[in-house]
NUKOL-557040 format. One record per residue: residue in one letter; x, y, z of N, C-alpha, C, O, CB in turn. Coordinates in steps of 0.1 Angstrom, whole numbers, padded with zeros to 4 digits, always signed. Glycine has a CB too. Layout:
AXYZXYZXYZXYZXYZ...
END
This chain:
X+0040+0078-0168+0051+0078-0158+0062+0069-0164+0060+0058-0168+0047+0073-0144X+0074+0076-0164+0084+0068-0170+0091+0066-0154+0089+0073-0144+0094+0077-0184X+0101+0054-0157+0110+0052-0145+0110+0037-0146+0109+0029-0156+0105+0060-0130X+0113+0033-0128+0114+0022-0126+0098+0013-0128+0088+0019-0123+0121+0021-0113X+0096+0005-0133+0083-0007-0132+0079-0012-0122+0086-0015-0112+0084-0018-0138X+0065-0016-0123+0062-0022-0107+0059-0031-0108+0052-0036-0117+0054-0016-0098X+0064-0037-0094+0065-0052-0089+0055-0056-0079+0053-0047-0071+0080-0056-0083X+0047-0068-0078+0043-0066-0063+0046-0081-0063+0044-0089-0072+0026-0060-0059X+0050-0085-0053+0053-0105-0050+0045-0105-0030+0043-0097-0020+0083-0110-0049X+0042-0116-0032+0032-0118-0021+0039-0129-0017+0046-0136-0024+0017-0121-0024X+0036-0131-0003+0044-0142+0007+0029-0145+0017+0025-0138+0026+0060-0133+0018X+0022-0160+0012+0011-0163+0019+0019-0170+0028+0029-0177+0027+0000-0170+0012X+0007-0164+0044+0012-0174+0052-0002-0181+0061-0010-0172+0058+0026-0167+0063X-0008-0188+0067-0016-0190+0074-0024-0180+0080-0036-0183+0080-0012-0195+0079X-0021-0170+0085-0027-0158+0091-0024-0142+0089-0028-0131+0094-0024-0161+0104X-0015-0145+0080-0006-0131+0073-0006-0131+0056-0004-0142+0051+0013-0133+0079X-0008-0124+0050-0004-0121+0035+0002-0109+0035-0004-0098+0036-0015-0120+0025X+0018-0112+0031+0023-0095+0029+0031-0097+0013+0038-0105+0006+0039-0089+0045X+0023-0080+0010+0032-0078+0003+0040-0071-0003+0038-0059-0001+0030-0080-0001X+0051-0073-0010+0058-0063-0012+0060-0055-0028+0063-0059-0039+0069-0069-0007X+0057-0044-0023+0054-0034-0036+0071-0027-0039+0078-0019-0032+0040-0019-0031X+0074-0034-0052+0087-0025-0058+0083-0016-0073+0077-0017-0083+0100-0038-0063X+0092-0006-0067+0093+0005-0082+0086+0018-0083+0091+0027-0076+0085-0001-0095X+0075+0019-0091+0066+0032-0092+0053+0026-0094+0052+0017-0103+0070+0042-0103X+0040+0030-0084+0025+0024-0086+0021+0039-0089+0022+0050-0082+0016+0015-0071X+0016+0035-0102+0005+0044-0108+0000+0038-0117+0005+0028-0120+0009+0055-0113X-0013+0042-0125-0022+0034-0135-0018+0023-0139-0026+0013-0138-0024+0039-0147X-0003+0021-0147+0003+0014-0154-0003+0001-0139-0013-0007-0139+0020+0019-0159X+0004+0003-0130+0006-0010-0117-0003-0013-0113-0001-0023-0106+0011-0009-0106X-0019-0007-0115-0027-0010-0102-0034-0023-0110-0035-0031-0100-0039+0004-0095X-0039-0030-0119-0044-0038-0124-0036-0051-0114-0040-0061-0108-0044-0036-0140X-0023-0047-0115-0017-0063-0107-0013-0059-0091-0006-0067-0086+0001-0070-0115X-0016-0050-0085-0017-0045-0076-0037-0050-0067-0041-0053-0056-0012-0029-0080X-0042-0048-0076-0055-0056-0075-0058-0070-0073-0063-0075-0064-0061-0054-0085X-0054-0074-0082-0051-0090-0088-0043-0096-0074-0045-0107-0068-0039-0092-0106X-0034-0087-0070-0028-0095-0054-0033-0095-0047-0035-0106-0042-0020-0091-0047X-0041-0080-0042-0049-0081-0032-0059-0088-0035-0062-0095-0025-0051-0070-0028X-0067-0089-0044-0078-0096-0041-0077-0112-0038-0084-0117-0029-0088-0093-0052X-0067-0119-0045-0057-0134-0038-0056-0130-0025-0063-0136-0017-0039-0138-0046X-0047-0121-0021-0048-0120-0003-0065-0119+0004-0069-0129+0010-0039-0103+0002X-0072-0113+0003-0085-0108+0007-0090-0123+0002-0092-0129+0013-0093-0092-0002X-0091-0129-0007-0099-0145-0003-0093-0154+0007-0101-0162+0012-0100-0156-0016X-0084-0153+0010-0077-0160+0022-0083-0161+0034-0083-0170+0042-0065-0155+0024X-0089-0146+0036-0094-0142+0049-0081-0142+0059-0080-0147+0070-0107-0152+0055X-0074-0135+0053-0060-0136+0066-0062-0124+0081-0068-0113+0082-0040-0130+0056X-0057-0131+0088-0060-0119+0100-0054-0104+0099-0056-0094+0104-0054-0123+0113X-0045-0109+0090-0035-0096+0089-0032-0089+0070-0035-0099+0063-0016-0104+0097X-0029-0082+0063-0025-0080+0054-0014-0072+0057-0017-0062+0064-0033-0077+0046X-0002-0074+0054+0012-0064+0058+0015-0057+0035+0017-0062+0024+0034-0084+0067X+0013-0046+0039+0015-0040+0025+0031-0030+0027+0031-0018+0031-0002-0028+0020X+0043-0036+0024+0057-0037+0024+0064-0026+0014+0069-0030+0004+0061-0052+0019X+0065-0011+0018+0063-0004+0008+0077+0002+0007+0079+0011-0002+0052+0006+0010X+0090-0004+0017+0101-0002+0011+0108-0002+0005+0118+0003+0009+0103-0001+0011X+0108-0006-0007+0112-0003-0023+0100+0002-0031+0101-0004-0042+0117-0018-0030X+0091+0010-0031+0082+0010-0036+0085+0030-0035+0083+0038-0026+0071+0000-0028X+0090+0033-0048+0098+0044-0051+0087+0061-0055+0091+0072-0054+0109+0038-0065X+0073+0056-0060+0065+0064-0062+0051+0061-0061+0049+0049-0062+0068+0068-0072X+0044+0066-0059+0030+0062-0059+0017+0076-0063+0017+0085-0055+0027+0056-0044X+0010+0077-0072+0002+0085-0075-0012+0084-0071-0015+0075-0063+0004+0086-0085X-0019+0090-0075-0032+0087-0070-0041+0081-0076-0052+0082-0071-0038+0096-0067X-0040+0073-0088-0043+0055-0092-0040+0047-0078-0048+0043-0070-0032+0048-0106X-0027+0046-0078-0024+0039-0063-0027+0040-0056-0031+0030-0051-0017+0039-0058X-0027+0055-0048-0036+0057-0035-0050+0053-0036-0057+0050-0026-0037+0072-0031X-0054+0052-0045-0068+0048-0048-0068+0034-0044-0073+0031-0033-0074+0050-0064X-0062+0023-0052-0061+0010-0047-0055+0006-0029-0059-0003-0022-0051+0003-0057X-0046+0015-0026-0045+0013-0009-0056+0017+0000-0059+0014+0011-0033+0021-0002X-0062+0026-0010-0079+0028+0002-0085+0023-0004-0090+0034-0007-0088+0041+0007X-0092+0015-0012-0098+0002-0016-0092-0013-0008-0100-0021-0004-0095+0002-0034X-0079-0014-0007-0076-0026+0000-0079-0023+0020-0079-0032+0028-0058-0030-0004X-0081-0005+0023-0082-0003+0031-0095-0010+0037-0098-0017+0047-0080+0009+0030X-0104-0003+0024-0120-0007+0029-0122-0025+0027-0127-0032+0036-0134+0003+0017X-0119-0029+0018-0115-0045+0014-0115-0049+0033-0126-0051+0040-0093-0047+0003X-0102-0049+0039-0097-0056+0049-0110-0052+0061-0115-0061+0069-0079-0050+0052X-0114-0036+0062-0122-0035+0071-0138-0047+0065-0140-0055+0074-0124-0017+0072X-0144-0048+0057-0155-0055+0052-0150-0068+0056-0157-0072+0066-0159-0054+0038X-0139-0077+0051-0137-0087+0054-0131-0092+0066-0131-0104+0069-0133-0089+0046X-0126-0081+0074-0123-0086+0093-0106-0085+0094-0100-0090+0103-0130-0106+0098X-0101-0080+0084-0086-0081+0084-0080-0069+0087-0083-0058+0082-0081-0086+0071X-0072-0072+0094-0062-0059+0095-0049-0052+0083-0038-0058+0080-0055-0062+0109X-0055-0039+0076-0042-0036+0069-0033-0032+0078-0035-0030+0090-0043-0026+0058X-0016-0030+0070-0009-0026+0079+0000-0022+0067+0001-0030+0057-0005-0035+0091X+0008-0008+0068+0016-0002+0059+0031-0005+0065+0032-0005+0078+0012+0015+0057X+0041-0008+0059+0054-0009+0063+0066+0000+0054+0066+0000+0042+0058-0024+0063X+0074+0006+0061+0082+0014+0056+0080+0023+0039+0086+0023+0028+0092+0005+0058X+0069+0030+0044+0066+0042+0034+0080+0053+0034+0084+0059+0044+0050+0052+0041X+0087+0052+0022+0092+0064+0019+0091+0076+0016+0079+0077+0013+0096+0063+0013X+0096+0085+0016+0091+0102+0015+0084+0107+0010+0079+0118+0014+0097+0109+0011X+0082+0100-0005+0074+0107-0013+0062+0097-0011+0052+0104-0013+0079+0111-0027X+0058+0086-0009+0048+0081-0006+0042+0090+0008+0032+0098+0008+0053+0065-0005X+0050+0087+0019+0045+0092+0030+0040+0106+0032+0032+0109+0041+0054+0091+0036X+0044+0114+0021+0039+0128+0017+0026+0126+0012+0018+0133+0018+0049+0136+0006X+0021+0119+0003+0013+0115-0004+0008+0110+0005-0003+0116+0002+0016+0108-0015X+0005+0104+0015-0002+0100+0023-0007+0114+0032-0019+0115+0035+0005+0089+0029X+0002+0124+0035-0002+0130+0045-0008+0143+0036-0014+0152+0042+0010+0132+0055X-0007+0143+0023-0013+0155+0015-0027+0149+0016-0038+0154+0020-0005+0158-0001X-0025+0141+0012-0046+0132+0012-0051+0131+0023-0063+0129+0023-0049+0114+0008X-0044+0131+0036-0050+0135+0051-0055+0119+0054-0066+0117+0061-0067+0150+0052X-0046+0108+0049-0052+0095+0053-0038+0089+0056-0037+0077+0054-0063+0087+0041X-0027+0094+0061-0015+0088+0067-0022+0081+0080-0018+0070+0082-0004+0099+0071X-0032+0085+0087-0032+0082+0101-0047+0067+0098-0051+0058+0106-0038+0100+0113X-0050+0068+0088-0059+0056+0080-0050+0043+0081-0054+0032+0080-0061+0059+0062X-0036+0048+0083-0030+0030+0084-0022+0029+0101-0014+0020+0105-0014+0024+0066X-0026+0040+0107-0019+0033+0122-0011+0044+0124-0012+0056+0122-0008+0016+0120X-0003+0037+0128+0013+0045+0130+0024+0041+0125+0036+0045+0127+0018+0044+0143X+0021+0033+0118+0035+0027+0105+0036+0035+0096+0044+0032+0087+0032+0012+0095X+0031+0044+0094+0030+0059+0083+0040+0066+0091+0035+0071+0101+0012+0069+0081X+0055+0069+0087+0062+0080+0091+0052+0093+0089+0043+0094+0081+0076+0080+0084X+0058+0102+0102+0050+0114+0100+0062+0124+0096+0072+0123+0102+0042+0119+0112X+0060+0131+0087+0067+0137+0079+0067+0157+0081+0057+0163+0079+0062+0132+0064X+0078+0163+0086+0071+0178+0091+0072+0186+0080+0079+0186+0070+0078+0186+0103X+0062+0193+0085+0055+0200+0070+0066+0209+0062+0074+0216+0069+0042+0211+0074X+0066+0210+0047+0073+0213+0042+0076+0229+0038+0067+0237+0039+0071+0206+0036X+0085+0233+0036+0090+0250+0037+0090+0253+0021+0088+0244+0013+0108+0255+0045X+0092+0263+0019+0094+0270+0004+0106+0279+0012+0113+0287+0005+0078+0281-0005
END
């Protein structure tokens, strides 16, 4: 995947770890996409907030690591939570039939025409 690079920066707080994913997650990203989450997940925070508005593409390396941090949070007692999924993420979510896997913070997107 050529394009923008991905970023992820984390903001620990006592009962919250969010973070925020910039650019394009695919293979290249998920090694430090891991490496975050798993620093959040030892915390034991009540909450994990995963901040996905700047976060421009995502493939299915990636989707792989958001349902890995999915099952992560459920084992360890934490709640995930998706924030502002863009279009093509949010498509990607609803093509994999796991948009409704993070709540209602998953825009629902109507189905597409040819």
């Amino acid at each position: 995947m050529t394009g923008p690079l991905f970023q992820v920066s984390t903001v620990l707080d006592t009962d919250v770890c969010a973070l925020r994913l910039v650019g394009a997650l695919d293979l290249d990203g998920t090694a430090q996409l891991r490496a975050a989450l798993a620093d959040c997940f030892a915390r034991r925070p009540d909450r994990v907030v995963l901040d996905l508005r700047s976060l421009s593409f995502c493939d299915c390396a990636g989707l792989n690591v958001l349902l890995e941090a999915l099952a992560t949070a459920s084992r360890v007692g934490s709640e995930l939570c998706v924030e502002g999924a863009q279009a093509q993420v949010a498509r990607l979510f609803a093509l994999a039939d796991i948009d409704e896997c993070f709540g209602d913070t998953v825009p629902r997107l109507p189905p597409r025409t040819v």
